[in-house]
C-alpha positions as CSV (number, residue, x, y, z in Angstrom):
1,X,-57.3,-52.2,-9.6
2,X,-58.9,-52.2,-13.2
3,X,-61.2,-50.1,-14.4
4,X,-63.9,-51.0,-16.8
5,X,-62.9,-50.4,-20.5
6,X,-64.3,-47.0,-21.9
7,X,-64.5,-46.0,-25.6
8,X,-62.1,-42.7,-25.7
9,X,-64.2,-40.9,-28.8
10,X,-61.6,-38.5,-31.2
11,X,-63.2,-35.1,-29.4
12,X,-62.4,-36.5,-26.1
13,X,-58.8,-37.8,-27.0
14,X,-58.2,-34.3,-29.3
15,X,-58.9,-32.5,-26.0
16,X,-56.6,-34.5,-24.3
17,X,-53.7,-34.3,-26.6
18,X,-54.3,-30.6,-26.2
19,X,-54.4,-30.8,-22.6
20,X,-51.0,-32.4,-22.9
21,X,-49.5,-30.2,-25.5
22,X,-50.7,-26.9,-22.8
23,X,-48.7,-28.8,-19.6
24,X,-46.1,-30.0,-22.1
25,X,-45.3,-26.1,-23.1
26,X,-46.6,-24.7,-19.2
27,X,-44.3,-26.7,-17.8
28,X,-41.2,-26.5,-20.0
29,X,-41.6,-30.2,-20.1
30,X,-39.5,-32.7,-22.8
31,X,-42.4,-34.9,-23.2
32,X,-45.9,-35.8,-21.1
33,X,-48.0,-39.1,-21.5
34,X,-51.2,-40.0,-20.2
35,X,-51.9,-43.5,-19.2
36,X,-54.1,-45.8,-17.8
37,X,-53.9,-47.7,-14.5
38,X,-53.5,-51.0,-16.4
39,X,-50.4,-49.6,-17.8
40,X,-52.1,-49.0,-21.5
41,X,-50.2,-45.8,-23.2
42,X,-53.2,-43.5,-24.7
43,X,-51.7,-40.4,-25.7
44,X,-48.1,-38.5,-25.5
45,X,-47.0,-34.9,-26.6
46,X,-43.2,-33.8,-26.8
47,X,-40.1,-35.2,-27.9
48,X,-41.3,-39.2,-27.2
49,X,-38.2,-40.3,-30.0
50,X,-36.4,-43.1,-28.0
51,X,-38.5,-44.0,-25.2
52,X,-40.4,-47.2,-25.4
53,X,-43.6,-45.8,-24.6
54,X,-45.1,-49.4,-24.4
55,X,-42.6,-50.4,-21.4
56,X,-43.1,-47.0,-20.2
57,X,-46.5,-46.4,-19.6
58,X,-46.4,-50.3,-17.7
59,X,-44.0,-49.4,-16.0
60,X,-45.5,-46.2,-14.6
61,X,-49.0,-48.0,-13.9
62,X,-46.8,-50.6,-11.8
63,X,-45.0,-48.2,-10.3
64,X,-48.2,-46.2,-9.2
65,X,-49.9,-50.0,-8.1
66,X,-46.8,-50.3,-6.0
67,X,-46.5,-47.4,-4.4
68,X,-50.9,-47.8,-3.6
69,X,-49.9,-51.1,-1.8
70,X,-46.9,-48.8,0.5
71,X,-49.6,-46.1,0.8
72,X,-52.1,-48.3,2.4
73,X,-49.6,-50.4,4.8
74,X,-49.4,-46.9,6.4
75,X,-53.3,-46.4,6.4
76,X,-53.5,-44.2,2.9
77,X,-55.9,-45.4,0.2
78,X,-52.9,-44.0,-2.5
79,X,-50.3,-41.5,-3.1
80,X,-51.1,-39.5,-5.8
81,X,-48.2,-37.8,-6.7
82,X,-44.5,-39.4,-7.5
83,X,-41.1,-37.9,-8.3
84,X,-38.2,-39.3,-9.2
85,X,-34.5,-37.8,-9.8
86,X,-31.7,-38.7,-11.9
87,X,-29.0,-37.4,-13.2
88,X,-30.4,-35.7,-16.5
89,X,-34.0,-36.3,-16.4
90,X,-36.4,-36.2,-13.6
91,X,-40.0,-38.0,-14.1
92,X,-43.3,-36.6,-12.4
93,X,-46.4,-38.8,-11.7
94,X,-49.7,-37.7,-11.0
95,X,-52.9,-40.3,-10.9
96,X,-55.8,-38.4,-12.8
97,X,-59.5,-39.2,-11.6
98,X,-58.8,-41.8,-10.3
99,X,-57.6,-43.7,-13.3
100,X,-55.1,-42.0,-15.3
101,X,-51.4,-41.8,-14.8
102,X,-49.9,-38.3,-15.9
103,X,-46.3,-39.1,-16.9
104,X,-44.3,-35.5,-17.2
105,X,-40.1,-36.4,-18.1
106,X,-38.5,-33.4,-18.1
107,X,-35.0,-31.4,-16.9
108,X,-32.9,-28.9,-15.3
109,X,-34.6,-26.8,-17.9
110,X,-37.4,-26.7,-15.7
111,X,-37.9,-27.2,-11.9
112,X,-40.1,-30.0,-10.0
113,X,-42.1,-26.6,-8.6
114,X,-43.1,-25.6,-12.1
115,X,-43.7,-29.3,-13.0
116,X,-46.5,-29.2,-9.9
117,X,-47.9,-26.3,-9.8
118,X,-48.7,-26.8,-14.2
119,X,-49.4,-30.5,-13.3
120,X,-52.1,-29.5,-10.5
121,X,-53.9,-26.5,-13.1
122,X,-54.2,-29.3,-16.0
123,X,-55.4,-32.3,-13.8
124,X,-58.6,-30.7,-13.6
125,X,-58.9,-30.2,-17.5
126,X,-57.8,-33.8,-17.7
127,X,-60.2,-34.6,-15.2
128,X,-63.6,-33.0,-16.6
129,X,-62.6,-34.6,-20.6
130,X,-62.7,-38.0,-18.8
131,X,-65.4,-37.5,-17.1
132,X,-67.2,-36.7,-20.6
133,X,-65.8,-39.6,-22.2
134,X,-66.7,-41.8,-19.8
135,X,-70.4,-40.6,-19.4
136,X,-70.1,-40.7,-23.8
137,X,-68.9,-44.4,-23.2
138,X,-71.6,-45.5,-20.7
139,X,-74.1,-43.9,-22.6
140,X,-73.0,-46.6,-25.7
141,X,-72.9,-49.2,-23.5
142,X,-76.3,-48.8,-22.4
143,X,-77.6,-49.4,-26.2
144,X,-75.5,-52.6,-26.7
145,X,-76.8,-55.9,-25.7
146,X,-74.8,-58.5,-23.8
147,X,-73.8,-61.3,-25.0
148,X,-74.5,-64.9,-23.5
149,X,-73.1,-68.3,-24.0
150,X,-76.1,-69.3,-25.9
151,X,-75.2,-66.5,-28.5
152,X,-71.8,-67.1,-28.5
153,X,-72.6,-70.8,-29.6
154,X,-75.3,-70.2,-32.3
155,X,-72.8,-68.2,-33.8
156,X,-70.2,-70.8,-34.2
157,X,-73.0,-73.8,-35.4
């Protein structure tokens, strides 16, 4: 499902990198990103050297799309939590208000009951700067003027 596009001012995506640098030292994490449901990267903290953050963060926002379509062939609207194991690495997904994917790659380092219990204390914070920047964002949008056809095409005569 996609979400209307929101501006993300620099106080609102400052407090989010901070948000991420706190779970990304909380949780003895090697590096956090926060993305968007359509799959858009929009900010990281830790060691991100040799991931492709671009396939990355569509690849999480697929994987979370996927798992919403398991989720409500059993009669649940999503699953909002995902964890996956490997050999080195384990990856932690959490979907933020509802449209935000928290991406946490870390290892044996730290354990998968740190990983939630820091994920669950920062979703709120996450939660309350999006709610700002998206009340900031509507707030613009309510000053700008929408274009129609007739506009479109006086500007291109």
């Amino acid at each position: 499902m996609s979400y209307g596009n929101f501006i993300l001012r620099e106080p609102e995506y400052e407090a989010l990198l901070w948000a991420l640098r706190k779970l990304l030292v909380d949780a003895s994490a090697k590096v956090v990103f926060l993305v968007d449901k359509d799959g858009t990267l929009l900010a990281s903290a830790g060691d991100a050297v040799g991931f492709d953050t671009t396939s990355l963060a569509s690849l999480a926002a697929g994987n979370i799309a996927a798992t919403g379509g398991l989720a409500n062939l059993i009669g649940e609207k999503e699953f909002s939590i995902l964890f996956h194991e490997g050999e080195r690495d384990n990856m932690h997904l959490s979907v933020v208000a509802e449209r935000l994917i928290l991406v946490v790659v870390f290892d044996r380092r730290s354990s998968v009951g740190l990983v939630r219990l820091r994920v669950r204390q920062a979703v709120g914070r996450f939660a309350a700067i999006m709610a700002v920047a998206l009340a900031a964002s509507e707030a613009e949008d309510e000053g700008v003027e929408e274009l129609t056809e007739a506009d479109i095409e006086s500007l291109f005569k």
